[in-house]
N, C-alpha and C positions, 0 to 999 in steps of 0.2 A: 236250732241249737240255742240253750238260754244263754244269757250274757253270765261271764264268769262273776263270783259271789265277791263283793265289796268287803273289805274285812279289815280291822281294825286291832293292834296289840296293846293290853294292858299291864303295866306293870304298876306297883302300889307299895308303900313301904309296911313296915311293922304293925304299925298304931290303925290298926282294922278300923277301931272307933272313929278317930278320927275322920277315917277316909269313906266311912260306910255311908254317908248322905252322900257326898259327890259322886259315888260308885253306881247308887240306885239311879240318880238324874242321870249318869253316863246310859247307861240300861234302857231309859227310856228315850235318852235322845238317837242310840241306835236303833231303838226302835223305828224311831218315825222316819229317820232318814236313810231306812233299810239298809242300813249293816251290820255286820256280824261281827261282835269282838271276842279276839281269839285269849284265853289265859293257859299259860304255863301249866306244868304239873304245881310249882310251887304254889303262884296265884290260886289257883283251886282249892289246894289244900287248905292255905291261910284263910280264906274267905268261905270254906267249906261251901261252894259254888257247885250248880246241879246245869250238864246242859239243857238248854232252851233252846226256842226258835232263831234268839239273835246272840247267842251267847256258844261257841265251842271249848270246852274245857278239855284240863290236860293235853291242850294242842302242843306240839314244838312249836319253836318260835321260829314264825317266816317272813321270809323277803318280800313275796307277791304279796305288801297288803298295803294302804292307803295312806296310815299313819298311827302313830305309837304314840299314845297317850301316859302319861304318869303322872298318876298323885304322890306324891312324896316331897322328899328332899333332894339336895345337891345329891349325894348320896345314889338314890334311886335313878336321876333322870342321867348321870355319869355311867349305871348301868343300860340306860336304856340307851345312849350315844355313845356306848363301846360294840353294844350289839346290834346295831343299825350302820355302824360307818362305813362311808363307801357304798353301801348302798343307795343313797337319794330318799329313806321314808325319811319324813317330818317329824318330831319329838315333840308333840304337843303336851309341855307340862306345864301341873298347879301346885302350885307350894303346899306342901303340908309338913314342911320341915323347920330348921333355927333361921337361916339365913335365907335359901332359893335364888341365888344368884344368877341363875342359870333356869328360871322356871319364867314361863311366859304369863301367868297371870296368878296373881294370890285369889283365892278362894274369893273372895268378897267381891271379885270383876268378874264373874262367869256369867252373873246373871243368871235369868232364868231361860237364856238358849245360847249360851256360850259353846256350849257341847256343838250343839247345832252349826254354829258359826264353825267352829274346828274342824266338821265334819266336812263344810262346803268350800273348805280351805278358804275362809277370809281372813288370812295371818299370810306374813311376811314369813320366810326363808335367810336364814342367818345360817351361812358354810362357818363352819369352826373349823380350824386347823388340829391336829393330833399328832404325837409323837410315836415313831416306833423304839421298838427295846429287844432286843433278846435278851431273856433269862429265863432259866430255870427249864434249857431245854426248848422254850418257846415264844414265837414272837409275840410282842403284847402292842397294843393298842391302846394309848393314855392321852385322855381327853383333856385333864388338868395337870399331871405331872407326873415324873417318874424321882424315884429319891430313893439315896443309897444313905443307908442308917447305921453307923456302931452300934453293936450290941450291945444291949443291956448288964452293967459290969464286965465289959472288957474294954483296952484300952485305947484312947481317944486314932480314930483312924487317918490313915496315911493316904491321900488320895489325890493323884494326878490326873490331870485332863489334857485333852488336846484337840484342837481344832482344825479339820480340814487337814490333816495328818501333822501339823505342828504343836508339838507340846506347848503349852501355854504356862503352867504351872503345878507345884505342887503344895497342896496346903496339907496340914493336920487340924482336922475339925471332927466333928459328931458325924458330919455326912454331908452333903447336897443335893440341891431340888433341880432339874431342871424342867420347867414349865412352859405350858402355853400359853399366849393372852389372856383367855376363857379361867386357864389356873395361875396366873400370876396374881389374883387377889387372895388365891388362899396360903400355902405354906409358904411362899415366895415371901406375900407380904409380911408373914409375921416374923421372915428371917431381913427385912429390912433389904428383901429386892425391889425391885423398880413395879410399877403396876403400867401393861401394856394395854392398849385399848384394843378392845377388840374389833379388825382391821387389820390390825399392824403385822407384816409378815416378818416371821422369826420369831422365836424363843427365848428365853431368859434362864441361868444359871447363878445362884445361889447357895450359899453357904452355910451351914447349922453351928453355929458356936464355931468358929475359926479361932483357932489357937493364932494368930498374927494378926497386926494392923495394916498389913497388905493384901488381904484377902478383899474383894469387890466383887459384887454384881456383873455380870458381863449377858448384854441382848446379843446374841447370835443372828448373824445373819441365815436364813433359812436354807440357802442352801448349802451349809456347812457341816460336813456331819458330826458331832460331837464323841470323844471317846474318853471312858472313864474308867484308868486303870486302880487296883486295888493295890498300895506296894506298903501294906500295914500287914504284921504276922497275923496277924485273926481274920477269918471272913468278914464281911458286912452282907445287912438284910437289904434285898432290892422292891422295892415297892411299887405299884401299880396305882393311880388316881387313889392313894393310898392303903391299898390291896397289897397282902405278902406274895410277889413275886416271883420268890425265887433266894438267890446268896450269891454274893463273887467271892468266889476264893482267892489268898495271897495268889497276888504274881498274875491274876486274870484280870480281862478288861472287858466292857461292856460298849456296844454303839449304840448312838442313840439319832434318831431322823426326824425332819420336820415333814410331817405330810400334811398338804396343804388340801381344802377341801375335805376333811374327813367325817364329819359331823353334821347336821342339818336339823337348826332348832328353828321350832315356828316362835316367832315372836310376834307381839300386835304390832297393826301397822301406825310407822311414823315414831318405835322406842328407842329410845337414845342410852347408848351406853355409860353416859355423865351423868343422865339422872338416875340411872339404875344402881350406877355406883355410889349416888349421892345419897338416895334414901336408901340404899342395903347397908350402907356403913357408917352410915348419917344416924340412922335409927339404934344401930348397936351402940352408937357414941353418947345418947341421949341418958 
């Protein structure tokens, strides 16, 4: 009986161009390290890709495989860590986006057997925590945050929370974030929430234009579940790692859960989240 087939998922953003040299060195590095990488229908298309001996195209995306590579952005590898969660593959991503806060090596560290290295698993395992959501009908999975929006020209919304079934407050703002570690550097920070290291268990809530000078930041302990009623006449938009969600209508309320362990990005070994955060946001400050 042969030993079952090694196999590897590729996901890639937009910018073909960009990502077309690292794609071909991925190609050859499964080559030699005999495995097969699997791409989507979309992948295929985008890359008008033909299969090959180590290459299966228009595959589904599956569980039984080694590890999930992304060239892309935050963007891309948020999809590629919504659709492995809970499962145990590894996220082995390369920047090819603005910032890659969340990608384990920028193009220019791969070297010329980087792939190689990824392949034989010489990278650390970094568990990300994720939140759950029901909306729009279904449960969601949010790697950096979930956030309820006012609509675009309608008026400013009415939105109460509460914690662990005690109402905590209610503000009038544009909306709120609530995030995880991994997402508290992106919409969190620019609403002048707290940045948690990642580590730190529990979540963080966030406010968008808060009509009061009492409105604050608040880190959640993790096992508290968070509920966010809507008690403004208009709907609000629910959003997913920035993804349309869904809507809460007046008079409805949405939970939101900390799960812990959801996510599994390969990082080099010995990366410190201080520097990560010092040259990702050190560099945009320049």
């Amino acid at each position: 009986m042969s030993p079952p087939e090694r196999a590897v998922t590729v996901f890639t953003h937009r910018r073909m161009d960009q990502v077309a040299p690292a794609l071909e060195a991925l190609h050859h590095a499964a080559a030699a390290e005999g495995l097969v990488l699997r791409f989507d229908p979309e992948e295929t298309e985008k890359h008008a890709l033909r299969p090959g001996e180590h290459a299966i195209t228009d595959a589904a995306v599956a569980n039984d495989v080694e590890l999930c590579v992304v060239l892309g952005g935050d963007g891309t590898i948020l999809r590629a860590l919504r659709c492995y969660a809970g499962t145990g593959v590894p996220v082995f991503a390369v920047n090819f986006g603005e910032i890659g806060f969340l990608a384990t090596v920028e193009p220019q560290e791969l070297g010329d057997d980087g792939f190689e290295r990824a392949f034989r698993r010489e990278f650390e395992v970094l568990a990300l925590p994720a939140l759950s959501v029901e909306a729009g009908g279904e449960i969601h999975v949010a790697i950096n945050d979930v956030s309820i929006n006012r609509r675009a020209g309608e008026r400013v919304a009415n939105l109460a929370y509460a914690l662990d079934g005690e109402e905590v407050g209610r503000v009038r703002c544009d909306g709120l974030v609530v995030a995880t570690p991994a997402g508290s550097t992106g919409y969190n920070l620019a609403n002048g929430g707290p940045v948690l290291a990642w580590g730190v268990e529990g979540f963080v809530v966030s406010f968008i234009a808060p009509h009061t000078l009492t409105a604050r930041a608040l880190v959640v302990a993790p096992r508290d579940p968070l509920t966010i009623a809507n008690c403004s006449r208009e709907a609000v938009d629910v959003a997913v790692d920035g993804r349309a969600a869904g809507q809460l209508e007046p008079g409805e309320a949405l939970t939101t859960r900390f799960l812990p362990q959801a996510g599994a990005l390969a990082q080099v070994p010995g990366s410190s989240f201080y520097r990560r955060f010092r040259d990702k946001f050190g560099r945009l400050a320049s």
